[in-house]
C-alpha positions as CSV (number, residue, x, y, z in Angstrom):
1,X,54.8,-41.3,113.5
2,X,53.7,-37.6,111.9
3,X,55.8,-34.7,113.9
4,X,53.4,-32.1,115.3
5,X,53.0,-29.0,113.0
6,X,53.4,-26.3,115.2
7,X,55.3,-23.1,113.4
8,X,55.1,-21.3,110.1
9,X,57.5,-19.1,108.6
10,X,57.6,-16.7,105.6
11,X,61.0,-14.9,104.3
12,X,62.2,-13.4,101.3
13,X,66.0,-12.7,100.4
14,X,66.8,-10.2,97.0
15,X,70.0,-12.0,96.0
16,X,71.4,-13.6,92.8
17,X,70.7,-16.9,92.4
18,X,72.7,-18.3,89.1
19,X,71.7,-22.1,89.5
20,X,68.4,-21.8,90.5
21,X,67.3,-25.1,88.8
22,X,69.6,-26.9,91.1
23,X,68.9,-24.6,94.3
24,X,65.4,-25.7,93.2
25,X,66.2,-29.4,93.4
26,X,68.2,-29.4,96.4
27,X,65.8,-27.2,98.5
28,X,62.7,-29.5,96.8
29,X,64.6,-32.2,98.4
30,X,65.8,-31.0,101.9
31,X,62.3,-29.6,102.9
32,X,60.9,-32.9,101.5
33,X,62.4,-35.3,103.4
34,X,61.8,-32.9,106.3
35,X,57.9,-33.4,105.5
36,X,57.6,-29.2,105.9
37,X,54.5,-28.1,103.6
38,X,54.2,-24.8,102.0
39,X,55.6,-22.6,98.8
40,X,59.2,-21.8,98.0
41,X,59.6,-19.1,94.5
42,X,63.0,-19.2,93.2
43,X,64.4,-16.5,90.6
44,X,67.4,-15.0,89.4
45,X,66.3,-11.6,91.7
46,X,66.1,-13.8,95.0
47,X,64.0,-16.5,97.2
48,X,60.4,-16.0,98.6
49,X,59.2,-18.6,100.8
50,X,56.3,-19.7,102.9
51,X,56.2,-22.9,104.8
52,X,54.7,-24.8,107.8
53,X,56.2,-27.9,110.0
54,X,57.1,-28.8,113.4
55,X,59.7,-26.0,114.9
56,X,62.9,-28.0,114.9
57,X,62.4,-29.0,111.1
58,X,61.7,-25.2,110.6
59,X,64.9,-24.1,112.3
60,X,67.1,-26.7,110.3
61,X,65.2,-25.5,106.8
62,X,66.4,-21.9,108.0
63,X,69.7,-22.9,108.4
64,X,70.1,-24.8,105.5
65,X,68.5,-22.3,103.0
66,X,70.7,-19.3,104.7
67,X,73.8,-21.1,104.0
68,X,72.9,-22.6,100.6
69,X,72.4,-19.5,99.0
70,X,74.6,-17.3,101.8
71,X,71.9,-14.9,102.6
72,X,73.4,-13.8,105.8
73,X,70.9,-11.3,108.0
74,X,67.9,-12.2,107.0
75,X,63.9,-11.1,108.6
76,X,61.8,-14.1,109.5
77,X,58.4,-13.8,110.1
78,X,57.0,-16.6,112.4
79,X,53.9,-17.4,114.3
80,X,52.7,-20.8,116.2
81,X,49.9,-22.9,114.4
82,X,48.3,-25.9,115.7
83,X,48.2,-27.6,112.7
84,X,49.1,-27.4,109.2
85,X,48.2,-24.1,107.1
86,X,49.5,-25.5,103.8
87,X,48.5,-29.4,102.3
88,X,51.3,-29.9,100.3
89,X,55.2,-28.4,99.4
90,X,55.9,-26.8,96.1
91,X,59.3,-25.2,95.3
92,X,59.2,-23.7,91.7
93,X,61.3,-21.3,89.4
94,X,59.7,-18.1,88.2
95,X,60.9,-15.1,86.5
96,X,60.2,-13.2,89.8
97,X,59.6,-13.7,93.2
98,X,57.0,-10.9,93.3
99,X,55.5,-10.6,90.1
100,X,55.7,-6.9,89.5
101,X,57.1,-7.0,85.5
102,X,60.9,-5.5,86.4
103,X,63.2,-7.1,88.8
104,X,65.7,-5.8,91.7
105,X,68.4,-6.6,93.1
106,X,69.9,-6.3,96.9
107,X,72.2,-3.7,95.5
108,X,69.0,-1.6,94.7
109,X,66.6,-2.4,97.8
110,X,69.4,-2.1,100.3
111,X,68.6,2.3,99.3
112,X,64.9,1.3,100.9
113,X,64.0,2.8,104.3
114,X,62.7,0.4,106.4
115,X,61.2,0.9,109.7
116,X,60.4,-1.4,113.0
117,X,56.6,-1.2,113.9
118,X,56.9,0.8,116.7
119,X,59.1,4.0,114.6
120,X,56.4,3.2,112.2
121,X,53.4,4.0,114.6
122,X,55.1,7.3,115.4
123,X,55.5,7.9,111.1
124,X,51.7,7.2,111.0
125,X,51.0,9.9,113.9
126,X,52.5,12.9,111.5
127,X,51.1,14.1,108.4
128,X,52.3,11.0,105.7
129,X,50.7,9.2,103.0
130,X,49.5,6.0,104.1
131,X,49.3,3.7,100.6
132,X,48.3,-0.2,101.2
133,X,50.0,-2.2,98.7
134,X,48.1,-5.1,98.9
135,X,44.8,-5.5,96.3
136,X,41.8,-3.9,96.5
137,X,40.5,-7.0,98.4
138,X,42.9,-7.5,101.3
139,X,42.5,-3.5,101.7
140,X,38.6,-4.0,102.5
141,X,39.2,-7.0,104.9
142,X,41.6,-4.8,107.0
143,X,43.7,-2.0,106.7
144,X,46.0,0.7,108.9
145,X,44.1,4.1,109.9
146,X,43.9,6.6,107.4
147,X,45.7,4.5,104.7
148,X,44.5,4.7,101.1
149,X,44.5,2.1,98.8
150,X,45.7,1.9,95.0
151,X,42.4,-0.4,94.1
152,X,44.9,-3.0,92.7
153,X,43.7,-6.3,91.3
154,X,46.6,-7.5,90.7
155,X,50.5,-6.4,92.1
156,X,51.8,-6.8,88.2
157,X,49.8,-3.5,87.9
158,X,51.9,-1.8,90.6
159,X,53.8,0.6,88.3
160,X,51.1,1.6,86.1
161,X,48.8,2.5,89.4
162,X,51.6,4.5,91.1
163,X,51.1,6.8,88.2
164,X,48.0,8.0,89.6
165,X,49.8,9.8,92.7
166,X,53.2,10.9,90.3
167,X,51.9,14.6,90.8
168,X,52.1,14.5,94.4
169,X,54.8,16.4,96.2
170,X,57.8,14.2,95.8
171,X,59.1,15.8,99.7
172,X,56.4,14.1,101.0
173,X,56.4,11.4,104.0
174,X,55.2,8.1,102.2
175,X,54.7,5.3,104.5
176,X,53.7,2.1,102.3
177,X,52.7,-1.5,103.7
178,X,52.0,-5.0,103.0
179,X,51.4,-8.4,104.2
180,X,55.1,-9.4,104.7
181,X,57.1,-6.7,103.6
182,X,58.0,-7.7,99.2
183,X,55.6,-5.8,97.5
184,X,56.8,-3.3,99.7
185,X,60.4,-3.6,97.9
186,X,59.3,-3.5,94.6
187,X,56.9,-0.7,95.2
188,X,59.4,1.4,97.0
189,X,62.2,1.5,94.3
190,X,59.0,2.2,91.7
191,X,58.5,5.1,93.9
192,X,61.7,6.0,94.1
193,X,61.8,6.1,90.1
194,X,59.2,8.2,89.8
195,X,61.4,10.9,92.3
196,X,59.4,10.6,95.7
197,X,62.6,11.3,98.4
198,X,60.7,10.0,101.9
199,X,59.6,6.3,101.0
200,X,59.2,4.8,104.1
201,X,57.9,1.1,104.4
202,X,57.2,-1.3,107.4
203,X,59.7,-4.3,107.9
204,X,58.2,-7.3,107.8
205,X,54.7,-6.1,106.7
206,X,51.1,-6.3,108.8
207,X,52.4,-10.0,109.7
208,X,55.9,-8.5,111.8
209,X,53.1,-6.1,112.9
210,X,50.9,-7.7,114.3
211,X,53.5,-10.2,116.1
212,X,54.6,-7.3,117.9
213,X,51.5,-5.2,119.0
214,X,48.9,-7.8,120.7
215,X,46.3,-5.0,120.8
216,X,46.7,-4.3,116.9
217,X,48.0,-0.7,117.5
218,X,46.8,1.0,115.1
219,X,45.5,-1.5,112.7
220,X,41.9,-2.4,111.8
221,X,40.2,-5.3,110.3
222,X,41.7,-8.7,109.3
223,X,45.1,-9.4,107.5
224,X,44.4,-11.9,104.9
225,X,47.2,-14.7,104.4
226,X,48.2,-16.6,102.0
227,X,47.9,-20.0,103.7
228,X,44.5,-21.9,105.3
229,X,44.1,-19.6,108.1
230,X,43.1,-17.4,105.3
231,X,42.7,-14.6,108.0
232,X,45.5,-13.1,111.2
């Protein structure tokens, strides 16, 4: 008898991962026997995962994966389904997690600001750069207020189009997004390279978000996901 499908989580972790064929395998196999569905990314810079199943299988797959690879705190983002959102479970080694051509460590991100959504409502009421970090298509399904988007295809072009604002007063309040809070990592410490001081970016992304404000705040639009809701 098939458990009910009822939860899906997403998380990522910067850490180093040395073995990350065998963290592959045994993950692979854990979430497997488990029958949870969805994508985990494994790379020498960390673990990005997003997968569906019923909650207690969910809960044990968090537990497992925080102790295999010791990830300690760690942000979940986690909404109820009422049935699958992914048909099948890949776990797979990359070069990244985020494909973004440079990798980070925790040592690096742990110098990024984050904020909660509620001292992020209160960034977006002052006079900051709003700069989605999504591609130019989940920008035009929904977006924040006032936010302006790089016109990305692709986040593997995220360093080339931060160029485009390098003249900008590097003082200035930046407040960047995305859907759960990665590209946000990646784009932060590009920022950061190109001397901006005020980098501000929202934990968890649109998803953590939207969990937390049932009125959408001050959101507009859709969020696309990457899973067969397609749309939050």
């Amino acid at each position: 008898m098939h458990k009910k499908i009822d939860r899906v989580i997403s998380f990522y972790k910067f850490t180093q991962i040395t073995e990350t064929e065998r963290i592959r395998f045994n993950i692979f196999n854990f979430l497997n026997n488990l029958d949870i569905l969805g994508t985990v990314l494994i790379a020498n810079e960390g673990i990005n995962a997003n997968i569906c199943g019923p909650v207690q299988d969910i809960e044990s797959a968090k537990t497992y994966i925080k102790k295999l690879l010791g990830l300690g705190d760690i942000h979940f983002n986690e909404s109820k389904v009422s049935e699958k959102v992914f048909t099948k479970l890949k776990v797979k080694v990359k070069d990244e997690i985020i494909k973004a051509g440079f990798s980070i460590s925790e040592e690096v991100i742990v110098k990024n600001k984050s904020l909660e959504p509620k001292d992020w409502d209160v960034l977006l009421e002052q006079e900051t750069l709003v700069i989605d970090m999504r591609n130019r298509f989940e920008y035009l399904m929904g977006t924040f207020k006032n936010s302006e988007s790089l016109n990305l295809l692709n986040f593997s072009d995220i360093e080339k189009s931060l160029k485009t604002i390098e003249d900008i007063d590097k003082e200035k309040d930046i407040a960047i997004f995305c859907t759960g809070g990665i590209r946000c990592e990646k784009a932060s410490v590009a920022l950061t390279n190109l001397g901006f001081k005020n980098v501000f970016q929202l934990k968890g992304g649109i998803i953590n978000y939207l969990n937390k404000n049932e009125n959408k705040g001050r959101w507009e639009g859709d969020c696309f996901v990457f899973d067969d809701r397609i749309t939050l």
